[in-house]
mmCIF entry with sequence, helices, sheets and N, C-alpha, C, O atoms, coordinates in Angstrom:
data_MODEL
# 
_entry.id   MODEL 
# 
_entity.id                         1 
_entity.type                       polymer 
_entity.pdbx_number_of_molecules   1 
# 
_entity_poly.entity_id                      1 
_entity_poly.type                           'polypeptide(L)' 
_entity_poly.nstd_linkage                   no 
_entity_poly.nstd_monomer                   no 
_entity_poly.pdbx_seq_one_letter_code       
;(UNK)(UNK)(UNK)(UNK)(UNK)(UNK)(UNK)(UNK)(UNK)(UNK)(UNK)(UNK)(UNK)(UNK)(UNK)(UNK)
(UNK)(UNK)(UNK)(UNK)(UNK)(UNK)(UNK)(UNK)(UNK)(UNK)(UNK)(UNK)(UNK)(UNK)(UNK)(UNK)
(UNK)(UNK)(UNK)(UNK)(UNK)(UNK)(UNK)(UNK)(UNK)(UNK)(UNK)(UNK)(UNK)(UNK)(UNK)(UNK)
(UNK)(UNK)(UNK)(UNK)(UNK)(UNK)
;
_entity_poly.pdbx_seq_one_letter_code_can   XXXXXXXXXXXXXXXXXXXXXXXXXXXXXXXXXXXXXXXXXXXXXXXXXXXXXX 
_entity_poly.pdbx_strand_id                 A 
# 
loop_
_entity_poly_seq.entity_id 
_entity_poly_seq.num 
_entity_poly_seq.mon_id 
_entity_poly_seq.hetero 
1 1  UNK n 
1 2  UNK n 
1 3  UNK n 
1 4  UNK n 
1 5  UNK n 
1 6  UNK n 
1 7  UNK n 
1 8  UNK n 
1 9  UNK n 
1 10 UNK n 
1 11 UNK n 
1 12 UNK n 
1 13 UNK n 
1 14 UNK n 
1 15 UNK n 
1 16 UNK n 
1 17 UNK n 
1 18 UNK n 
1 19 UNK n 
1 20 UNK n 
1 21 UNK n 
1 22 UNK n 
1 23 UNK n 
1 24 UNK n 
1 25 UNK n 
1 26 UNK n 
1 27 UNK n 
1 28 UNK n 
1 29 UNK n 
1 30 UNK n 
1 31 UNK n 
1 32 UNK n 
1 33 UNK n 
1 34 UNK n 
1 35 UNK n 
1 36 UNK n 
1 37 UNK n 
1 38 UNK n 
1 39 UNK n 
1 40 UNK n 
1 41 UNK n 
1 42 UNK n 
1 43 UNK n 
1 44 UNK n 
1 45 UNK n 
1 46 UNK n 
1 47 UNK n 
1 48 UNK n 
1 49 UNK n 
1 50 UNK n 
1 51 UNK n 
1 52 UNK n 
1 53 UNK n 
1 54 UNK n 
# 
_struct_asym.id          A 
_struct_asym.entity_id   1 
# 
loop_
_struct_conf.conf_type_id 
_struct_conf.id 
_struct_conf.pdbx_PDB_helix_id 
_struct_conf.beg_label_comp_id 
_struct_conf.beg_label_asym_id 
_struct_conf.beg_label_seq_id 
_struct_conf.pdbx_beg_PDB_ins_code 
_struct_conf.end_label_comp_id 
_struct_conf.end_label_asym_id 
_struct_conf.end_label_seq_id 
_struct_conf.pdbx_end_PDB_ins_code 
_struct_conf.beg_auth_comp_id 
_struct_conf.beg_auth_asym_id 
_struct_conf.beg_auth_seq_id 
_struct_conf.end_auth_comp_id 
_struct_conf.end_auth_asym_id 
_struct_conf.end_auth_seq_id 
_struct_conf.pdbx_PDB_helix_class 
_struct_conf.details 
_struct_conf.pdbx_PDB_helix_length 
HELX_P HELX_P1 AA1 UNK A 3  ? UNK A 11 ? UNK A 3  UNK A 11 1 ? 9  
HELX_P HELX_P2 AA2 UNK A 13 ? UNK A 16 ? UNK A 13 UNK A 16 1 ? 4  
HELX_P HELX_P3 AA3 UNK A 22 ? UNK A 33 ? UNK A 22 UNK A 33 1 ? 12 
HELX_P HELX_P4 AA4 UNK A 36 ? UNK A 46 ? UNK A 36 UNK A 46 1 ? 11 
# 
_struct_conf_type.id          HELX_P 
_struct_conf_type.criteria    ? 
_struct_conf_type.reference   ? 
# 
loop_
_atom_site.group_PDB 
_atom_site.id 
_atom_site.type_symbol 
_atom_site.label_atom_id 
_atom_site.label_alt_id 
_atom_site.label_comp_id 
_atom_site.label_asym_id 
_atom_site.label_entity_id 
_atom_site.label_seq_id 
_atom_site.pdbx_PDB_ins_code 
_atom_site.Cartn_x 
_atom_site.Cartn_y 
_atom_site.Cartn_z 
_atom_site.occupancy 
_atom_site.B_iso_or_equiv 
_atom_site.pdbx_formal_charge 
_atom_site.auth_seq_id 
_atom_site.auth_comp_id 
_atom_site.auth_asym_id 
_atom_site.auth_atom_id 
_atom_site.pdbx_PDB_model_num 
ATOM 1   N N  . UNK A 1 1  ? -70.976 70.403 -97.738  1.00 0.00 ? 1  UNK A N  1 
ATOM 2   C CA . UNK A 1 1  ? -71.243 71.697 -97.149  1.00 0.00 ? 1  UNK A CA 1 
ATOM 3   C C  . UNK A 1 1  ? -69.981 72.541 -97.306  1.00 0.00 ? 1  UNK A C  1 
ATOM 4   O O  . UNK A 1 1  ? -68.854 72.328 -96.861  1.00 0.00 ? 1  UNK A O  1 
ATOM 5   N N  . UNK A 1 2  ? -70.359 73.373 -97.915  1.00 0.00 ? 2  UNK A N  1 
ATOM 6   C CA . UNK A 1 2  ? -68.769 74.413 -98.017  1.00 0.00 ? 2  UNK A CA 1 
ATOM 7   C C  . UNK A 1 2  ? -68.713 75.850 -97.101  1.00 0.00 ? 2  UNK A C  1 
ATOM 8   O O  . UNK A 1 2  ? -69.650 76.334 -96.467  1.00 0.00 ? 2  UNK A O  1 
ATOM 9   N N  . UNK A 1 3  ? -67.267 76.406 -97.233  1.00 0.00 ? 3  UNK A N  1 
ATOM 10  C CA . UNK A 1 3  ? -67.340 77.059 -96.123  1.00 0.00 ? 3  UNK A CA 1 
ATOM 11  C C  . UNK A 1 3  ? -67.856 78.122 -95.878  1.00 0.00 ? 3  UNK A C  1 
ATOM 12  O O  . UNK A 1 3  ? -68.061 78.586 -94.757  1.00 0.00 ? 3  UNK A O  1 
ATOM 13  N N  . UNK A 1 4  ? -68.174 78.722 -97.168  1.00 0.00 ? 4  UNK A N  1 
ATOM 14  C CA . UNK A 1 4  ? -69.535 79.954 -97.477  1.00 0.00 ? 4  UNK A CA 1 
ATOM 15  C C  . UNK A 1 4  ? -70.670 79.426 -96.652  1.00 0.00 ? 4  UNK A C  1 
ATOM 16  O O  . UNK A 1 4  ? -70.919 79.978 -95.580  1.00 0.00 ? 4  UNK A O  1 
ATOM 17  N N  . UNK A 1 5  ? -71.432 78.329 -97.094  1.00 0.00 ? 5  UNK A N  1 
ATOM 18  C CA . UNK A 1 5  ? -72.491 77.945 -96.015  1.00 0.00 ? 5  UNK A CA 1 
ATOM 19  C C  . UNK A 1 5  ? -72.747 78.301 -94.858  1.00 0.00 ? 5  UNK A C  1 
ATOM 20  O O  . UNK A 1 5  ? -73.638 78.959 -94.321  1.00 0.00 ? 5  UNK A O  1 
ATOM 21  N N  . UNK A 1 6  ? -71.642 77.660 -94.468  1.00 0.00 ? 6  UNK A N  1 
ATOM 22  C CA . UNK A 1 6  ? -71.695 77.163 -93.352  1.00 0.00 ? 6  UNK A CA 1 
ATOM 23  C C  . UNK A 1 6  ? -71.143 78.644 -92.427  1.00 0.00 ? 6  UNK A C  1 
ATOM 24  O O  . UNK A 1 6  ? -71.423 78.868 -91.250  1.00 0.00 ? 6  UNK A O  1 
ATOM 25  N N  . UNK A 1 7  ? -70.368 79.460 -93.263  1.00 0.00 ? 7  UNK A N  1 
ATOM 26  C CA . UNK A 1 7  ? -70.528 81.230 -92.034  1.00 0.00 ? 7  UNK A CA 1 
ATOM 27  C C  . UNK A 1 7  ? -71.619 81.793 -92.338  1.00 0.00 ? 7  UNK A C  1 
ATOM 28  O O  . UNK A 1 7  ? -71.986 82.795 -91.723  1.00 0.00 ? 7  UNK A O  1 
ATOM 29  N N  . UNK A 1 8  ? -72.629 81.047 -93.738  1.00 0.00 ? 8  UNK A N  1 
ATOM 30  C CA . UNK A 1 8  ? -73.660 82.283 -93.598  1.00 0.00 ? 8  UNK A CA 1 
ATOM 31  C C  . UNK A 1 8  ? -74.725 81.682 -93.067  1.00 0.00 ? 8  UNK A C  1 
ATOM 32  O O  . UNK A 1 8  ? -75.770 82.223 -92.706  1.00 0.00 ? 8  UNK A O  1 
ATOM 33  N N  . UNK A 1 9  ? -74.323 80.093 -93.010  1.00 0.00 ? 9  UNK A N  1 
ATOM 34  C CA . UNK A 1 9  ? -75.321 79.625 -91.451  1.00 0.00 ? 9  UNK A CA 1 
ATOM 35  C C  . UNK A 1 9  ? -75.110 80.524 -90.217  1.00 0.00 ? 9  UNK A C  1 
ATOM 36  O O  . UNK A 1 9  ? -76.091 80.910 -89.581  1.00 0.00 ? 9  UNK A O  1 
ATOM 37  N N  . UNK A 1 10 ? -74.236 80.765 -89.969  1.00 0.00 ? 10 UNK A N  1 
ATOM 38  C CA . UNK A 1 10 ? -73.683 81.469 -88.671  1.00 0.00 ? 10 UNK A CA 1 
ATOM 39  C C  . UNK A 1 10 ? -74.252 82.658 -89.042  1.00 0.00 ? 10 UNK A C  1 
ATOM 40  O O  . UNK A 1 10 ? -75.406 82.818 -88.644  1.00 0.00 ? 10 UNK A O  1 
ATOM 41  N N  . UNK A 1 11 ? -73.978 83.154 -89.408  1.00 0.00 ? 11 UNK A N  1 
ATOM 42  C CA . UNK A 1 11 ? -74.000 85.193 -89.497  1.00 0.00 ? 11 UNK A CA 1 
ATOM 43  C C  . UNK A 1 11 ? -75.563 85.535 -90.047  1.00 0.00 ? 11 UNK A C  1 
ATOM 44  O O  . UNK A 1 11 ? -76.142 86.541 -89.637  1.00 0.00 ? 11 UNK A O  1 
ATOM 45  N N  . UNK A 1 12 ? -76.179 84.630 -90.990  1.00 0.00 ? 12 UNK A N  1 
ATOM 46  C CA . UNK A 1 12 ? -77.358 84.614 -91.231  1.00 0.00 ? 12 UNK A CA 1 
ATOM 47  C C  . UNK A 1 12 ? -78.109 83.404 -91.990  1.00 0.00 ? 12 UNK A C  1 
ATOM 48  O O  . UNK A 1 12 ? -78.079 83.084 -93.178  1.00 0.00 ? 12 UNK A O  1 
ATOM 49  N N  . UNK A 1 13 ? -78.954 82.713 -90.636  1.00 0.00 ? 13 UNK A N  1 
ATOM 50  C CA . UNK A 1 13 ? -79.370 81.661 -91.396  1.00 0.00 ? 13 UNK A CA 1 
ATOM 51  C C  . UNK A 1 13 ? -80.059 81.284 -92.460  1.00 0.00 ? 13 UNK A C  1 
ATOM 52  O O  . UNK A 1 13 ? -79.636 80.572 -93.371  1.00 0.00 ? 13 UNK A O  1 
ATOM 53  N N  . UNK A 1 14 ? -81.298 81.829 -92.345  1.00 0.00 ? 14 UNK A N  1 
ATOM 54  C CA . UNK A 1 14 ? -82.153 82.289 -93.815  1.00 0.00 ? 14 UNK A CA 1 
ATOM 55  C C  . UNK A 1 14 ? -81.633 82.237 -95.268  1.00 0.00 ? 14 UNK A C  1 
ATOM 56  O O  . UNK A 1 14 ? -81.965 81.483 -96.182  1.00 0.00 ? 14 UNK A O  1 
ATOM 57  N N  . UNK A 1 15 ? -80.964 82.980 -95.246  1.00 0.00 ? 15 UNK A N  1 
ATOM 58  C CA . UNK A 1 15 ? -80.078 83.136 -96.644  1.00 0.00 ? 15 UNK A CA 1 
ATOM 59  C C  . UNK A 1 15 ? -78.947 81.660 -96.974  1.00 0.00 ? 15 UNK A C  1 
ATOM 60  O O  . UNK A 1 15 ? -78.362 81.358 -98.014  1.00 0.00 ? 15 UNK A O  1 
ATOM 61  N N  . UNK A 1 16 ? -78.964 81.047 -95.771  1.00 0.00 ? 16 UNK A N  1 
ATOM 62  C CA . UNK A 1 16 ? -77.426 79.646 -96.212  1.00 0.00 ? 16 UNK A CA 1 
ATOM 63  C C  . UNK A 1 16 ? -79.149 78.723 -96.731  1.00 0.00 ? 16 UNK A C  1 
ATOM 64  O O  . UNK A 1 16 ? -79.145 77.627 -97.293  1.00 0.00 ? 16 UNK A O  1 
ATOM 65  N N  . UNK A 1 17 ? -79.725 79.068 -96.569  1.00 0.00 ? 17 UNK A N  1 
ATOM 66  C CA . UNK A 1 17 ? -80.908 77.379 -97.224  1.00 0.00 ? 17 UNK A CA 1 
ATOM 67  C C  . UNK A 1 17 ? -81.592 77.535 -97.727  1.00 0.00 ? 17 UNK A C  1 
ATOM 68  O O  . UNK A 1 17 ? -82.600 76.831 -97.660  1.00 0.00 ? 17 UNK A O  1 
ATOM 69  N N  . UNK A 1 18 ? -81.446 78.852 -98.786  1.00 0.00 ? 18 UNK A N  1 
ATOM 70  C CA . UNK A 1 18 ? -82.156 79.470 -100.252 1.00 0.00 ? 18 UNK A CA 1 
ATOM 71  C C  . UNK A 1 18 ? -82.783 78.352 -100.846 1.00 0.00 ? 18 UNK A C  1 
ATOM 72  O O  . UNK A 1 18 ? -83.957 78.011 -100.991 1.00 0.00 ? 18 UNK A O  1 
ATOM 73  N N  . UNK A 1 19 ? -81.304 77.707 -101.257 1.00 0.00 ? 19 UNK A N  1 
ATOM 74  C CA . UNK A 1 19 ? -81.902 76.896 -102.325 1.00 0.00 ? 19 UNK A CA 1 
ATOM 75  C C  . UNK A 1 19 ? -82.646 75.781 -102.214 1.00 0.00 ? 19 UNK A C  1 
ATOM 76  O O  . UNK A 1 19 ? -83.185 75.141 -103.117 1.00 0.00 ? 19 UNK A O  1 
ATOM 77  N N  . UNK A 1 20 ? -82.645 75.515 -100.629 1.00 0.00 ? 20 UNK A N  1 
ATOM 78  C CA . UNK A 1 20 ? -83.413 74.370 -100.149 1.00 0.00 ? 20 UNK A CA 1 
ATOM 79  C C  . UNK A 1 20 ? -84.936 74.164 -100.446 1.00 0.00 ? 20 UNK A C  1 
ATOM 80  O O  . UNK A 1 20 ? -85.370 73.086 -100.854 1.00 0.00 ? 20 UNK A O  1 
ATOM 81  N N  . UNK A 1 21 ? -85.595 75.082 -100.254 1.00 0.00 ? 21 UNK A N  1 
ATOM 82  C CA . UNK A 1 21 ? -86.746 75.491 -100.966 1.00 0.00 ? 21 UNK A CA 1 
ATOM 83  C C  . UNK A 1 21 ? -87.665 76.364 -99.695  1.00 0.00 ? 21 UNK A C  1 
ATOM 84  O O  . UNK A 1 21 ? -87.235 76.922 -98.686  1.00 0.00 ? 21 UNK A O  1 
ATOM 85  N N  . UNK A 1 22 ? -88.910 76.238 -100.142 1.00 0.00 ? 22 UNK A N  1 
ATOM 86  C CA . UNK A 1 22 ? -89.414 77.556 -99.332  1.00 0.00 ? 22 UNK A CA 1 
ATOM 87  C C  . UNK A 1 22 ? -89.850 77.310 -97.655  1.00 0.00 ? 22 UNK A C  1 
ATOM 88  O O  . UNK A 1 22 ? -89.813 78.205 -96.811  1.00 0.00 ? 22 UNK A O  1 
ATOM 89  N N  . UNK A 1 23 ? -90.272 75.865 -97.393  1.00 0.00 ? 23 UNK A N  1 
ATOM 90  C CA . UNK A 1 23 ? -90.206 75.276 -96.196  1.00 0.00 ? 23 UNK A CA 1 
ATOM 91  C C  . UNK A 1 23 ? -89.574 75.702 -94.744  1.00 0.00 ? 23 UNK A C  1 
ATOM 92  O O  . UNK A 1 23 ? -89.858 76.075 -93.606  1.00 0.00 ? 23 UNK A O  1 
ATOM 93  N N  . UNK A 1 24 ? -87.991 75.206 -96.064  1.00 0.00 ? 24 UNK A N  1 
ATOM 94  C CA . UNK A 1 24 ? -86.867 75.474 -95.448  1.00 0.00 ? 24 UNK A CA 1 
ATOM 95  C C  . UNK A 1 24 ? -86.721 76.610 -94.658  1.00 0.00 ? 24 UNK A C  1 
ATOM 96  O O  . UNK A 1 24 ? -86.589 76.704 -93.438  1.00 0.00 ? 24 UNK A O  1 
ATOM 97  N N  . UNK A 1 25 ? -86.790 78.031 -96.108  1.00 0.00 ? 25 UNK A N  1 
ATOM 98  C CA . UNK A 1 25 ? -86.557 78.995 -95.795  1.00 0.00 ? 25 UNK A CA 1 
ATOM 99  C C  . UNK A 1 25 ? -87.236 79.429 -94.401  1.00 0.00 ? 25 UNK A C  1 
ATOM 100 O O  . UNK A 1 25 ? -86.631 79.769 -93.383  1.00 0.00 ? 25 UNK A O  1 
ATOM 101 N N  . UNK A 1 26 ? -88.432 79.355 -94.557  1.00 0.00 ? 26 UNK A N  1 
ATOM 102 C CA . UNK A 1 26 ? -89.731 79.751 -92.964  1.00 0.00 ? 26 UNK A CA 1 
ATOM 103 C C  . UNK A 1 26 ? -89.295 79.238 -91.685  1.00 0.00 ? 26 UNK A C  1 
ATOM 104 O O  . UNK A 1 26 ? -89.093 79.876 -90.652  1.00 0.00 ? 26 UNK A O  1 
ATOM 105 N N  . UNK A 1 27 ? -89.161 77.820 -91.923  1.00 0.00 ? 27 UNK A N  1 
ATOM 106 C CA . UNK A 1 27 ? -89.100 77.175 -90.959  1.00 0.00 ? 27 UNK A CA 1 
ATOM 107 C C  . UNK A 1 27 ? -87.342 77.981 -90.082  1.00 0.00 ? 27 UNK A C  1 
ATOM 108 O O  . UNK A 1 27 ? -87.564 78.797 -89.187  1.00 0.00 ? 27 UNK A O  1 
ATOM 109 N N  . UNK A 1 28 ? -86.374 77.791 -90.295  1.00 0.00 ? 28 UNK A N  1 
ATOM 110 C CA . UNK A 1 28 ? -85.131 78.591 -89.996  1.00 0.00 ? 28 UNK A CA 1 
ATOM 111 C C  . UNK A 1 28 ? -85.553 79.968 -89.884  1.00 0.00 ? 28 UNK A C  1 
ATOM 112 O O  . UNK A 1 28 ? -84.984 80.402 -88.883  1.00 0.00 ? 28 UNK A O  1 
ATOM 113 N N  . UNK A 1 29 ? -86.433 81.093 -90.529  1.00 0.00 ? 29 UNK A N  1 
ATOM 114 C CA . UNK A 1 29 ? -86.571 82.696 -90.659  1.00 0.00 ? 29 UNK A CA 1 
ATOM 115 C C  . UNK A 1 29 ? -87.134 81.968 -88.986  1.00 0.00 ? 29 UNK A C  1 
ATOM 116 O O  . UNK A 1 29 ? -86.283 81.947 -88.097  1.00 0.00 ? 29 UNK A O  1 
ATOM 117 N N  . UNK A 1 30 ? -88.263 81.526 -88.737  1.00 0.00 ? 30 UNK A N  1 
ATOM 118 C CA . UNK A 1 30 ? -89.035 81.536 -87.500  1.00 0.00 ? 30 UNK A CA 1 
ATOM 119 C C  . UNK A 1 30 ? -87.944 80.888 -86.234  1.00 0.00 ? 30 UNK A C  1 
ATOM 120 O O  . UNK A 1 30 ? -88.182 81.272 -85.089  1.00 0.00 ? 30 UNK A O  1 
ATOM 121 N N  . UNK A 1 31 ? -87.191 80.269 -86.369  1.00 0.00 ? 31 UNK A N  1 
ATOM 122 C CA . UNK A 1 31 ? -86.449 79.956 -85.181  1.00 0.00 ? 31 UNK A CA 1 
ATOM 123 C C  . UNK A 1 31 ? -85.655 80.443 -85.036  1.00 0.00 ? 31 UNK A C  1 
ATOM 124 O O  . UNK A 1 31 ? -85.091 80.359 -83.945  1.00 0.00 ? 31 UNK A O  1 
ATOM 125 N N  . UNK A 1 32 ? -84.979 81.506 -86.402  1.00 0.00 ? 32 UNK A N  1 
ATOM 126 C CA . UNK A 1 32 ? -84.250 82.596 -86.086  1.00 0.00 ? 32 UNK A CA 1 
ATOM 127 C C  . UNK A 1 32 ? -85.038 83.531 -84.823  1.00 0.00 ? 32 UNK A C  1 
ATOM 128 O O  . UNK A 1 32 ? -84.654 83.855 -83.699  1.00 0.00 ? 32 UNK A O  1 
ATOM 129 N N  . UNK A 1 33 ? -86.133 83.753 -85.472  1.00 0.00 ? 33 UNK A N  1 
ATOM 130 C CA . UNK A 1 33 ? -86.897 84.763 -84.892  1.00 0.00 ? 33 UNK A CA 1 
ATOM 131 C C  . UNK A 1 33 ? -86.769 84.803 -83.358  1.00 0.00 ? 33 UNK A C  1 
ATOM 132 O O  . UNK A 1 33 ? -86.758 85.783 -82.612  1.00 0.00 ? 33 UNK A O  1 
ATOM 133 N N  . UNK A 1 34 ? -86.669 83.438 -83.063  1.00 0.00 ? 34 UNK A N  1 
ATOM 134 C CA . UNK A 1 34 ? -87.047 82.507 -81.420  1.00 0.00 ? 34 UNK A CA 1 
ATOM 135 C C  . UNK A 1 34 ? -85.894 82.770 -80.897  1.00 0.00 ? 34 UNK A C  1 
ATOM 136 O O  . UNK A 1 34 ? -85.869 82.831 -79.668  1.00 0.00 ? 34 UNK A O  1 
ATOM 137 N N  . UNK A 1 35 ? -84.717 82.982 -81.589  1.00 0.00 ? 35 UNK A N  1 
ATOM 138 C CA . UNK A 1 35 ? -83.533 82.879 -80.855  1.00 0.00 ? 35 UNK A CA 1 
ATOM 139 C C  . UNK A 1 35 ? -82.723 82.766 -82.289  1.00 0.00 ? 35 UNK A C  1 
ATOM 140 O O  . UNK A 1 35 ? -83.142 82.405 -83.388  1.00 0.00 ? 35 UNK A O  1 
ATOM 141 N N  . UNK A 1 36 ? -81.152 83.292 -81.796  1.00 0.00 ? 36 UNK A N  1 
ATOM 142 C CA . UNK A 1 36 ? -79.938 82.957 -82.817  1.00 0.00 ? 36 UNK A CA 1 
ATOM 143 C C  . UNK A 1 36 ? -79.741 81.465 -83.471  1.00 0.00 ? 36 UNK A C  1 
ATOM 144 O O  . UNK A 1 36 ? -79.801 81.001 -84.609  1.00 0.00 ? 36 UNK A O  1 
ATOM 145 N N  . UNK A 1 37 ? -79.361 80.740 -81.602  1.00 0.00 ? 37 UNK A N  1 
ATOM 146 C CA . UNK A 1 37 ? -79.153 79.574 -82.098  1.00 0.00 ? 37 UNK A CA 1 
ATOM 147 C C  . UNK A 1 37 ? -80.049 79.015 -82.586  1.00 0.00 ? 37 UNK A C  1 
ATOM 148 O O  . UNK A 1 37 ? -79.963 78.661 -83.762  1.00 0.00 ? 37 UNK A O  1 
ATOM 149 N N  . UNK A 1 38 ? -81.287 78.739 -81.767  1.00 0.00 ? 38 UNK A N  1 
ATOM 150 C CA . UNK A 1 38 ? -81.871 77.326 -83.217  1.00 0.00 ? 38 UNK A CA 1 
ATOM 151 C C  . UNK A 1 38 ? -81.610 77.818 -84.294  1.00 0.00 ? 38 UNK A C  1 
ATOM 152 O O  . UNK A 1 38 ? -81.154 76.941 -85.029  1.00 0.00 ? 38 UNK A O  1 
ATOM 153 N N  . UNK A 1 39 ? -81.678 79.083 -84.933  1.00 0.00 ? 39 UNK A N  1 
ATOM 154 C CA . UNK A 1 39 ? -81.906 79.470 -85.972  1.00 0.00 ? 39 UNK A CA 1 
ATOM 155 C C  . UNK A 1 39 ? -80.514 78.830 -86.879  1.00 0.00 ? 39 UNK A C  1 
ATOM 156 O O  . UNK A 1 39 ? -80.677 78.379 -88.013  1.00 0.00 ? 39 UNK A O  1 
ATOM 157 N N  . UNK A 1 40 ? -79.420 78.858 -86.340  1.00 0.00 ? 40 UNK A N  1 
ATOM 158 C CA . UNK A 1 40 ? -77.925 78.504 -86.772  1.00 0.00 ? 40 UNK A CA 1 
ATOM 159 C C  . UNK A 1 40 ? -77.967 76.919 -86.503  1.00 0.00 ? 40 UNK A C  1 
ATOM 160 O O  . UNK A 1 40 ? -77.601 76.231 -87.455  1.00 0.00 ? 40 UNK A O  1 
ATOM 161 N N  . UNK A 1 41 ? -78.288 76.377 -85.561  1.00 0.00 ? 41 UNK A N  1 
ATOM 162 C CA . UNK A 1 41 ? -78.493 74.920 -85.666  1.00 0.00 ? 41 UNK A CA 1 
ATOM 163 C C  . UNK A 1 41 ? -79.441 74.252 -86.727  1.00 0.00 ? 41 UNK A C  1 
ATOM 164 O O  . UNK A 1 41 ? -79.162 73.195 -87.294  1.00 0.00 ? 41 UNK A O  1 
ATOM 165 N N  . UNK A 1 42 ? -80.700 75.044 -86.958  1.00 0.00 ? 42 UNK A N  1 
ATOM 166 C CA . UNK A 1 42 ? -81.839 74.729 -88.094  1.00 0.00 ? 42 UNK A CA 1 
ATOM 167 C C  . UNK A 1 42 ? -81.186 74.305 -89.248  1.00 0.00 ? 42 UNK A C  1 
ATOM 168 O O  . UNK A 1 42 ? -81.349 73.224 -89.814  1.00 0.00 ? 42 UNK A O  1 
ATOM 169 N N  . UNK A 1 43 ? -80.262 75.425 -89.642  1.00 0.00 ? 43 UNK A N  1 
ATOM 170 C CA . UNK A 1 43 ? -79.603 75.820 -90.934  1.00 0.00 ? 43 UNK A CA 1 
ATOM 171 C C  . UNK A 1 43 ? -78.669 74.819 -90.864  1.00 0.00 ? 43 UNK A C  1 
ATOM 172 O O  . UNK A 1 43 ? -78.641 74.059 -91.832  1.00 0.00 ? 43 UNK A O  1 
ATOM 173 N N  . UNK A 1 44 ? -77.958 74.638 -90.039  1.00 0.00 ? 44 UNK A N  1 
ATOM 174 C CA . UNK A 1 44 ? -76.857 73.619 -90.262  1.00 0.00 ? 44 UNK A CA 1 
ATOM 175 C C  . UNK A 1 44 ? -76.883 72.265 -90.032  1.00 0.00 ? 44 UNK A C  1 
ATOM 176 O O  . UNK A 1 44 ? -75.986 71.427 -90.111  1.00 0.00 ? 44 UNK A O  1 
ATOM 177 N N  . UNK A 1 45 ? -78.536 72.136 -89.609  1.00 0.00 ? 45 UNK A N  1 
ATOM 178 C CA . UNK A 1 45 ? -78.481 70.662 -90.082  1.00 0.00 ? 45 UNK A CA 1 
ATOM 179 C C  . UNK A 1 45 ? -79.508 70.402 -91.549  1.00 0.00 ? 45 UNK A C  1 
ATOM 180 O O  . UNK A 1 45 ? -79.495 69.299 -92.095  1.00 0.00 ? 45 UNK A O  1 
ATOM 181 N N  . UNK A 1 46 ? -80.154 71.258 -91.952  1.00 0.00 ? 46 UNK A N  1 
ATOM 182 C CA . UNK A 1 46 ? -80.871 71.294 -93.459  1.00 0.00 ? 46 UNK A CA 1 
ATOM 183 C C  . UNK A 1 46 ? -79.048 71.245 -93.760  1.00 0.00 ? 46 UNK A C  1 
ATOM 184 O O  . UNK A 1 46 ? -78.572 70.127 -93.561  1.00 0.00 ? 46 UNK A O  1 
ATOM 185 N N  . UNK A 1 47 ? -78.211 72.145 -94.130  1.00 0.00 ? 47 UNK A N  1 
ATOM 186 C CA . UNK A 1 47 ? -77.539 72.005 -95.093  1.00 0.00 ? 47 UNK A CA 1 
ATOM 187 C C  . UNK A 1 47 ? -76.757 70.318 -95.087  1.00 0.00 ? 47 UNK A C  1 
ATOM 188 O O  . UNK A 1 47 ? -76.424 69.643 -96.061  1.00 0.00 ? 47 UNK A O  1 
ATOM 189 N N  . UNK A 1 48 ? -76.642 70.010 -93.660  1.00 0.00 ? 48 UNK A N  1 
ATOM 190 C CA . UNK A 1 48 ? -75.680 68.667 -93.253  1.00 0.00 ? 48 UNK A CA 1 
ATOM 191 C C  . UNK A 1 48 ? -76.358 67.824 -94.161  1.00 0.00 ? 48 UNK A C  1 
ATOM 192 O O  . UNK A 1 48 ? -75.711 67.305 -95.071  1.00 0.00 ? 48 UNK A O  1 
ATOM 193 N N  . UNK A 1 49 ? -77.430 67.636 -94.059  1.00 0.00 ? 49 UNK A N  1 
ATOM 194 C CA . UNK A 1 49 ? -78.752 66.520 -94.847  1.00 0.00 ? 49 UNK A CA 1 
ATOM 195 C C  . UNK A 1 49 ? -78.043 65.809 -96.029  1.00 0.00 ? 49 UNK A C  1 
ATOM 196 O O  . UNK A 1 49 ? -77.579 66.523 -96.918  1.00 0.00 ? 49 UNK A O  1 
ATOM 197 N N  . UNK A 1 50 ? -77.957 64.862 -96.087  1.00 0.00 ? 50 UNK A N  1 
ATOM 198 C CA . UNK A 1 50 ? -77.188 64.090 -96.936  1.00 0.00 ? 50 UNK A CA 1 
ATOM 199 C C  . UNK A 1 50 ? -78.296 63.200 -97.593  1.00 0.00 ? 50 UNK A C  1 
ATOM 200 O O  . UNK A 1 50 ? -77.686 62.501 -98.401  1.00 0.00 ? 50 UNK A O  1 
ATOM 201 N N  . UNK A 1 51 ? -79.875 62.826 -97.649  1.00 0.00 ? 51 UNK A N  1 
ATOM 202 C CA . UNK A 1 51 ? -80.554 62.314 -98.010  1.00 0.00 ? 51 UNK A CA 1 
ATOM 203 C C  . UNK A 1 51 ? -81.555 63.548 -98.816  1.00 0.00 ? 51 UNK A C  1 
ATOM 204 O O  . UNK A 1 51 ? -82.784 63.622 -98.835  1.00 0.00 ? 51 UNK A O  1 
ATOM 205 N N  . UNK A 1 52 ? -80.845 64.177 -99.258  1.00 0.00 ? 52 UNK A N  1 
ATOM 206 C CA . UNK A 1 52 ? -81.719 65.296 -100.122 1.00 0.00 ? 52 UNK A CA 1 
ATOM 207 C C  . UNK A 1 52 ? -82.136 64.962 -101.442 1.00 0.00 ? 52 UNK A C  1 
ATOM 208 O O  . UNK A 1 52 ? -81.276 64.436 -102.150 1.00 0.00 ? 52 UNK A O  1 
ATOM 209 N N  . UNK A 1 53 ? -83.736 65.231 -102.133 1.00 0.00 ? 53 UNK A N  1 
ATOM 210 C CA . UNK A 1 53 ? -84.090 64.784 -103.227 1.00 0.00 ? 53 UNK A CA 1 
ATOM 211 C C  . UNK A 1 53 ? -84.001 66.405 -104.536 1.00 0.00 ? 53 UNK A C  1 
ATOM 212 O O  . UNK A 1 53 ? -84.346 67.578 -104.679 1.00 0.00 ? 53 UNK A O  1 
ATOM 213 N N  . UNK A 1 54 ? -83.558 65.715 -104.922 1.00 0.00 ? 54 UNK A N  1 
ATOM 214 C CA . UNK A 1 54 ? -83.740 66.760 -106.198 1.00 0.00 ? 54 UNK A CA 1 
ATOM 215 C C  . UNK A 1 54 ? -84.533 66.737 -107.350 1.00 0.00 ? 54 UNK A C  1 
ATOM 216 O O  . UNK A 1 54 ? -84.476 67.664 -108.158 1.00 0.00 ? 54 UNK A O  1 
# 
């Protein structure tokens, strides 16, 4: 996780888990929606994910 990520987990979650795929993206836009934090916690544990398939 680098440190770009991980402030644009912070400042905007949506955009740090682009590349994660489209799931991703919804699932974080909607708990943004709910509130900041989940939305910044969502994001920063998709990016933490260390069992990711490519």
């Amino acid at each position: 996780m680098s440190l770009l990520r991980v402030l644009l987990a912070i400042l905007f979650p949506p955009l740090a888990v682009v590349d994660q795929g489209c799931g991703s993206i919804v699932i974080v836009f909607l708990l943004t929606l709910l509130g900041w934090v989940p939305g910044v916690l969502a994001a920063l544990i998709i990016l933490n994910n260390t069992n990711r398939q490519l």
